[in-house]
C-alpha positions in Angstrom: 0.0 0.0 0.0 1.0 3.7 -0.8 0.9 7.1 1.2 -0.1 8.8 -2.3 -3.6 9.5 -0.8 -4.3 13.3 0.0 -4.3 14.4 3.5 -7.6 14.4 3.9 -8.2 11.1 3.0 -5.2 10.6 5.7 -7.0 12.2 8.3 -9.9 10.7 8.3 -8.7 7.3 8.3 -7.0 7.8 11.2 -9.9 9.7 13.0 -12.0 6.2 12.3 -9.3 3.7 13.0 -8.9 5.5 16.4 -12.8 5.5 16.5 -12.5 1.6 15.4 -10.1 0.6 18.2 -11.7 2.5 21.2 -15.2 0.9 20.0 -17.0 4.4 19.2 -16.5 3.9 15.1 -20.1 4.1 13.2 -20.9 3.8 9.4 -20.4 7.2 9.5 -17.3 7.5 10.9 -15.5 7.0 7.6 -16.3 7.9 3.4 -15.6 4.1 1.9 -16.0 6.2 -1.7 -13.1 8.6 -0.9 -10.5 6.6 -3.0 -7.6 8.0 -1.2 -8.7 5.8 1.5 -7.7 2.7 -0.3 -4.3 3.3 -0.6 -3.9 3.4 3.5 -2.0 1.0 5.2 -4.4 1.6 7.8 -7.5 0.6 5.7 -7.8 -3.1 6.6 -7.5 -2.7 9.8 -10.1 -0.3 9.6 -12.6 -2.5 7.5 -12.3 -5.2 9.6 -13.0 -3.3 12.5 -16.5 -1.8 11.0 -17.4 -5.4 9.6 -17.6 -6.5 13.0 -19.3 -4.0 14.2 -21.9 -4.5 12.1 -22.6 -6.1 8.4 -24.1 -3.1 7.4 -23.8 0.9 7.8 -24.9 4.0 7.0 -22.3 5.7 4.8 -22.7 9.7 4.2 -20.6 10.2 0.7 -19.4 13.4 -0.9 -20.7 12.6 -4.1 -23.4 10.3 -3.6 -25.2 10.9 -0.6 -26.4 8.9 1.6 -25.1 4.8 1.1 -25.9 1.7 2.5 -22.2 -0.2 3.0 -22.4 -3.9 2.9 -19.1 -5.4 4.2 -20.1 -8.8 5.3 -19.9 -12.0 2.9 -23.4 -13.1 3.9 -25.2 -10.0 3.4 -23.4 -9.1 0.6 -23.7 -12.7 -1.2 -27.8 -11.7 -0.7 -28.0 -8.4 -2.3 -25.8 -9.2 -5.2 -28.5 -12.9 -5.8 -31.7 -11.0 -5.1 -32.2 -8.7 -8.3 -35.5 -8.4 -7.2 -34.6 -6.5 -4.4 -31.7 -5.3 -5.4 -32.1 -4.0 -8.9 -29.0 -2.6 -11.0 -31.1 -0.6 -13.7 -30.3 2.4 -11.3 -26.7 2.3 -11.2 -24.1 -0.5 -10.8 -21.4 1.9 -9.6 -20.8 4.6 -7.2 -19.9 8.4 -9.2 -22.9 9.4 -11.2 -23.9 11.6 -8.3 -27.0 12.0 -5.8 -30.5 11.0 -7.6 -29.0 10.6 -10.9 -29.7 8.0 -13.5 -26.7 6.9 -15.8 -26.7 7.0 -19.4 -27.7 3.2 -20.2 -29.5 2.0 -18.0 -31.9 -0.3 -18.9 -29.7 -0.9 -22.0 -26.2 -2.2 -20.9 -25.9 -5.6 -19.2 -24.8 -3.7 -16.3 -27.5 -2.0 -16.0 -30.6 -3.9 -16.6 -32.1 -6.9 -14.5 -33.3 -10.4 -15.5 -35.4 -11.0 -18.0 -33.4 -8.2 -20.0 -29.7 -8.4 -18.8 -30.4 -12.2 -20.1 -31.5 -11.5 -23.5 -28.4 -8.9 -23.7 -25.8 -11.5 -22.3 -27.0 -14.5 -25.0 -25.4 -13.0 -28.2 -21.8 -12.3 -26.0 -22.4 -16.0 -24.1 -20.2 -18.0 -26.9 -17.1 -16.0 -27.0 -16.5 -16.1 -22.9 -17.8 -19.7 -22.3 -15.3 -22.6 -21.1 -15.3 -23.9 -23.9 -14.7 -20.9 -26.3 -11.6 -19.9 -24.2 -10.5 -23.3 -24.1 -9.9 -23.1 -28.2 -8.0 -19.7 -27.1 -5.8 -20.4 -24.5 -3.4 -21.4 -26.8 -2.6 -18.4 -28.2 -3.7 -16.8 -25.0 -0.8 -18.0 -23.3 1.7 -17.5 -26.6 1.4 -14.0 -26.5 1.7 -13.7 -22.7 5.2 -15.6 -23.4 6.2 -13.3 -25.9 5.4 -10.2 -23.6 7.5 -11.6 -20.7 10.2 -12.2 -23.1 10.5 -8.7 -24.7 10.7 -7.6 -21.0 12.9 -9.9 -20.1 15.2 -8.5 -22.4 14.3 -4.9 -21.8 15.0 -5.6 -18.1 13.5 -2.5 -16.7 10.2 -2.3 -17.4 6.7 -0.7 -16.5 4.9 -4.2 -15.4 1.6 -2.1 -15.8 2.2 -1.6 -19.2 3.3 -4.7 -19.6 -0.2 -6.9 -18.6 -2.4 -4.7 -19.8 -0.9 -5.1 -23.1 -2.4 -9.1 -22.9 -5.9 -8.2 -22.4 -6.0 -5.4 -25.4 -4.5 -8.0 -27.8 -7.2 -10.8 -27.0 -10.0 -7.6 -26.7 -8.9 -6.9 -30.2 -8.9 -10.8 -31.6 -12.5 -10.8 -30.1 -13.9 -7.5 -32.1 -12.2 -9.0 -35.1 -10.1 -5.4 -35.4 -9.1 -5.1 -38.7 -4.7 -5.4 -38.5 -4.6 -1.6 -40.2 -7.1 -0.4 -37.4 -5.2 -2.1 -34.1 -2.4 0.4 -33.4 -5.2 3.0 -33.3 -7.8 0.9 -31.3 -5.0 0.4 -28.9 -4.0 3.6 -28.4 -7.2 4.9 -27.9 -7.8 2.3 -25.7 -4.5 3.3 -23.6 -6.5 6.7 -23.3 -9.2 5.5 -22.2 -8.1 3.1 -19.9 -4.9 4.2 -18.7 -5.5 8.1 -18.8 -3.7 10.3 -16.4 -6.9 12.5 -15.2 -11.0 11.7 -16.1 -10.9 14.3 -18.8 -8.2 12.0 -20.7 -9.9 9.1 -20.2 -13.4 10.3 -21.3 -11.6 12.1 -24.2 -10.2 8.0 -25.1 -13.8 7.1 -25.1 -15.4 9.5 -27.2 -12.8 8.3 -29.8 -13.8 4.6 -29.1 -17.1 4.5 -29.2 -17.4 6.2 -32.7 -15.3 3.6 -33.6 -17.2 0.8 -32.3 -20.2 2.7 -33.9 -19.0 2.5 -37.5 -17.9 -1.4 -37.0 -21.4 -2.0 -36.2 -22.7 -0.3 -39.1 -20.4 -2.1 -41.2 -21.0 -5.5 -39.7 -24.4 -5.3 -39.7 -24.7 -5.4 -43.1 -21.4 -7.6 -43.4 -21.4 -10.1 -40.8 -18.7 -11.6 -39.3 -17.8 -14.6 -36.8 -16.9 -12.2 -34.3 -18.3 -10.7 -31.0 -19.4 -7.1 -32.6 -21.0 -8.7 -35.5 -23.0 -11.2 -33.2 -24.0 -8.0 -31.3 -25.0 -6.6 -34.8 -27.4 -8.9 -35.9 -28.7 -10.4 -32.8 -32.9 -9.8 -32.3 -34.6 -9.3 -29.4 -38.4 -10.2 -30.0 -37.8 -10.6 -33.6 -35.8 -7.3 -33.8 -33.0 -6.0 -34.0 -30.8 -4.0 -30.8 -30.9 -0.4 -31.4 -27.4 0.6 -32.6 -26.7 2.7 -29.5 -27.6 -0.2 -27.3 -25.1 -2.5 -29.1 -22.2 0.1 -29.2 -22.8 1.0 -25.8 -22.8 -2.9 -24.7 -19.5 -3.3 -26.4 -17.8 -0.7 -24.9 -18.8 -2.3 -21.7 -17.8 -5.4 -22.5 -14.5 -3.7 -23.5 -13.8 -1.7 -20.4 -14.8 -4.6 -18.0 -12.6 -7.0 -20.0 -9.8 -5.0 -20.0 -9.4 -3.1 -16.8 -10.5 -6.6 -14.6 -7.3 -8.2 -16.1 -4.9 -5.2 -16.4 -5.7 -4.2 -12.4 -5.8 -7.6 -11.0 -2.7 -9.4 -13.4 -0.5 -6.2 -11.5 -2.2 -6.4 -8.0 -0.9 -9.7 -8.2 2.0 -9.4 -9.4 3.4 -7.2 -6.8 1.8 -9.5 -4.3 4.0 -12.2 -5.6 6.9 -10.1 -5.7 6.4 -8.8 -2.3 6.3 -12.6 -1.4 8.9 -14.6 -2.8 8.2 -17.4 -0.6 4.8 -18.1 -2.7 6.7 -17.0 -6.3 9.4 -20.0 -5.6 5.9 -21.9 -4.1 4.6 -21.3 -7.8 7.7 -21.8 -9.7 8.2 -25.1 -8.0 4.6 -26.3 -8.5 3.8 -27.3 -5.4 0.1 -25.3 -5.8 -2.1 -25.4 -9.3 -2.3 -22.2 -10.9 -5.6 -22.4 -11.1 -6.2 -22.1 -7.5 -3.1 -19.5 -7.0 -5.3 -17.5 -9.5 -8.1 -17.8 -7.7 -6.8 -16.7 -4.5 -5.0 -13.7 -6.1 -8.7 -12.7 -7.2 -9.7 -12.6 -4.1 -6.8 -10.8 -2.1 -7.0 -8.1 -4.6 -10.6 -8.0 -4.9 -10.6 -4.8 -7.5 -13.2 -4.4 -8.3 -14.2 -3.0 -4.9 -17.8 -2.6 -4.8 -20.6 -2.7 -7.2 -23.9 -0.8 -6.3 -27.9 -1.9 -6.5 -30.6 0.5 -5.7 -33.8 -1.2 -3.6 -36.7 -1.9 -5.3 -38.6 -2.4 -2.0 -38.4 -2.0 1.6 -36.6 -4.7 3.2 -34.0 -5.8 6.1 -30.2 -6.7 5.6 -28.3 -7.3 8.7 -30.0 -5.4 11.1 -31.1 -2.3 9.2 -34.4 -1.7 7.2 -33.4 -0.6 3.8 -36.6 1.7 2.0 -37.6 1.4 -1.2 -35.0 3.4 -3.3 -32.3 3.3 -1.1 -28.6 3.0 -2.5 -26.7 -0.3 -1.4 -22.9 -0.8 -1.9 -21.7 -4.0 -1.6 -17.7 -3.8 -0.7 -16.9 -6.9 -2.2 -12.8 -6.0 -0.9 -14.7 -6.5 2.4 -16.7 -9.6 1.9 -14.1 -11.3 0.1 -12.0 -10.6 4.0 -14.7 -11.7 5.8 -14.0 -14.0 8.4 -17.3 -15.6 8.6 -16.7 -17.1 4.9 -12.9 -17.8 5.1 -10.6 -19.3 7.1 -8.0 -17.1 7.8 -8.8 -14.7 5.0 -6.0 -12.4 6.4 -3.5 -14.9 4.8 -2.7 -15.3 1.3 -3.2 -19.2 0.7 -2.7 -19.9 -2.8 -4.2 -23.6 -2.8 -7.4 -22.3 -0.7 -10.2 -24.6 -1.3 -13.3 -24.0 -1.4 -12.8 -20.7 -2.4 -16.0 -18.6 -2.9 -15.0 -15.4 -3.6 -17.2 -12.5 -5.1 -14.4 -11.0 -6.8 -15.7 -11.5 -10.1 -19.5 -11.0 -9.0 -22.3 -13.9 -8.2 -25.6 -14.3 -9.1 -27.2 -12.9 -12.6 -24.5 -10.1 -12.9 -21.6 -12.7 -12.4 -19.1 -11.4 -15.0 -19.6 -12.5 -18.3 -16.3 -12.7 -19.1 -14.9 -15.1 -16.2 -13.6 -18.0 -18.0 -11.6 -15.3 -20.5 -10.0 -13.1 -17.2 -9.1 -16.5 -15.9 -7.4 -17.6 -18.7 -5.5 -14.6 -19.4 -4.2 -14.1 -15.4 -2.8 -17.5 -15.6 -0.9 -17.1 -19.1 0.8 -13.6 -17.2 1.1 -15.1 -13.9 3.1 -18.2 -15.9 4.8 -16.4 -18.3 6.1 -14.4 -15.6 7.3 -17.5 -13.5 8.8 -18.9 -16.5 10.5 -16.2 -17.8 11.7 -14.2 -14.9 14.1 -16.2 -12.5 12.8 -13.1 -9.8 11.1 -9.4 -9.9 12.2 -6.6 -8.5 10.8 -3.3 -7.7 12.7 -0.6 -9.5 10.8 2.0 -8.0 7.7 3.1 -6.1 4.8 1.7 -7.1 2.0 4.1 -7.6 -2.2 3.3 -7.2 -4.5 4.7 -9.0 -7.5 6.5 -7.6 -10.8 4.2 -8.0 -13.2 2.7 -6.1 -14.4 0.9 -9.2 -11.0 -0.7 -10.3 -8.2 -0.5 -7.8 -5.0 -1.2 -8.7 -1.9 0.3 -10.0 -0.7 3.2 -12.3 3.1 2.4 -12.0 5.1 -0.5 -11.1 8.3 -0.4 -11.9 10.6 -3.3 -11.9 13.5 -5.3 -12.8 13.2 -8.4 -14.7 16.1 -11.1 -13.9 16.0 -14.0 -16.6 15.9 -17.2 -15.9 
């Protein structure tokens, strides 16, 4: 963790974690949104301290207003099943502001409940199942290899730059991105995604969705075997999606696909690095990769929370939520929670079971689950098979979200095998 947060943020940390360990700490006592806070070495301690207080509090947000903040795995398992309750046409993410609506809603799969969010899943469904990543793990994991190996021989490197370069490449085989267009759609999609400030990063979307819009023109007459061309065409009722529906799906699908893998691949990363006893655990193979990636999910958790809006009055964990109300669930939290792991303080690469709700649960579990998990095992083993050891070159620098935290900067030192 870094000291890169404001001062404020600072302060009030350490206001509630004195709250927290003299036993006065309330929901209030502490802004989960501020994203400074998430930096804090101070911040787990913190959590942990208002998760057993109580599974759920009151949270008073700058932005946002008024919050419910679950923190518990069992409360937080319910809201995220019950889209009854707990709709997601109103928001699934804190930052659109008190009482405001966000553009898409009722249009995106993130924003849209069962029956709806199914029928805009299906066409997307074959490129991210099992067994459609299965036929792309091959290549998957060859361009991984090559990315470690062009570091390797660089030696210094940004390790940021380096994963998130994996997820654009397979983002870009998915679309079916013409070869003369993927320099460009890359670029923009560095913008976008990797922007210093919001204004850059909005600026990298309001080239890519143009972009996405003329593919789906074009596809729409030309169909492909690709994912935007599926999009195209699909029908709804016996008709087509509305072309703003379908861009606007894809750039979801984009963004989630990317940043998911780019945040998490270097979250874990300097886990490992931090830890060489589990990077010689995972060179040696004494735990499956599959479980280490698991595991890795759930330590970084992030994707920190994810936000529904009640649809009726109701109780979770003590407190009556109205009709209306805003709920966060702090999936960061839950995935800590004691009550659902077994020393979830620890990072056990070969945990089993291992239930986390880093990638979501219920209707809204993340599309694209099979494809992230693919792709953080090709990094996570080029990077053991390529690289003898890591080592920072420098301070490592988090970004500023509450929707995907992670890193900005981690510079290191690649020593070959």
């Amino acid at each position: 963790m870094l000291t890169t947060a404001n001062a404020n943020a600072t302060a009030t940390a350490t206001t509630a974690a004195t709250a927290a360990a003299t036993g006065t700490a309330t929901g209030t006592a502490v802004d989960l949104t501020d994203p400074g806070l998430w930096a804090l070495p101070d911040t787990p301690a913190l959590v942990d301290e208002l998760r057993r207080e109580a599974p759920v509090h009151r949270t008073e947000t700058v932005d946002d207003g008024p919050v419910w903040s679950v923190l518990t795995y069992r409360e937080s398992a319910e809201v995220l099943r019950n889209a009854a309750v707990f709709s997601s046409e109103s928001g699934s993410l804190l930052g659109s502001g008190e009482g405001k609506v966000p553009v898409g809603s009722g249009r995106m799969m993130a924003l849209t409940d069962p029956p709806r969010h199914r029928e805009l899943r299906a066409p997307a469904n074959p490129f991210f199942s099992k067994g459609g990543v299965r036929g792309a793990a091959r290549s998957i994991a060859e361009r991984a290899a090559e990315l470690f190996d062009r570091a390797v021989e660089q030696g210094e490197v940004d390790l940021v730059d380096v994963v998130s370069a994996l997820p654009l490449a397979v983002m870009c085989d998915l679309l079916d991105v013409p070869e003369k267009d993927r320099d460009m759609v890359v670029r923009v999609c560095d913008v976008a995604f990797l922007g210093r400030t919001p204004e850059e990063r909005r600026a990298g979307h309001q080239q890519l969705i143009p972009y996405l819009l003329h593919q789906v023109m074009l596809r729409r007459s030309d169909p492909r075997d690709d994912l935007i061309s599926m999009m195209a065409t699909y029908k709804v009722g016996g008709r087509l999606l509305p072309v703003e529906d379908v861009v606007l799906n894809l750039d979801n699908i984009v963004v989630g696909g990317v940043q998911t893998v780019r945040h998490t691949a270097a979250m874990g990363l300097h886990t490992l690095v931090g830890r060489p006893d589990l990077w010689r655990k995972l060179q040696r193979g004494e735990v499956s990769m599959d479980s280490a990636v698991d595991e890795l999910l759930r330590w970084t958790s992030v994707g920190l929370h994810t936000l529904r809006t009640a649809t009726r009055d109701s109780e979770l964990g003590g407190r009556m939520i109205r009709r209306g109300d805003r709920v966060a669930v702090w999936v960061w939290s839950a995935d800590r929670d004691p009550a659902a792991f077994d020393r979830p303080e620890e990072i056990r690469l070969d945990r089993s079971p291992n239930k986390h709700l880093a990638l979501g649960l219920g209707a809204h579990y993340c599309i694209g689950a099979p494809l992230a998990k693919a792709e953080l095992s090709a990094l996570y083993t080029a990077a053991l098979e390529k690289a003898a050891l890591i080592e920072p070159a420098g301070p490592v620098r988090h970004n500023r979200s509450i929707i995907n935290f992670g890193l900005d900067h981690f510079p290191v030192r690649l020593i070959p095998r």
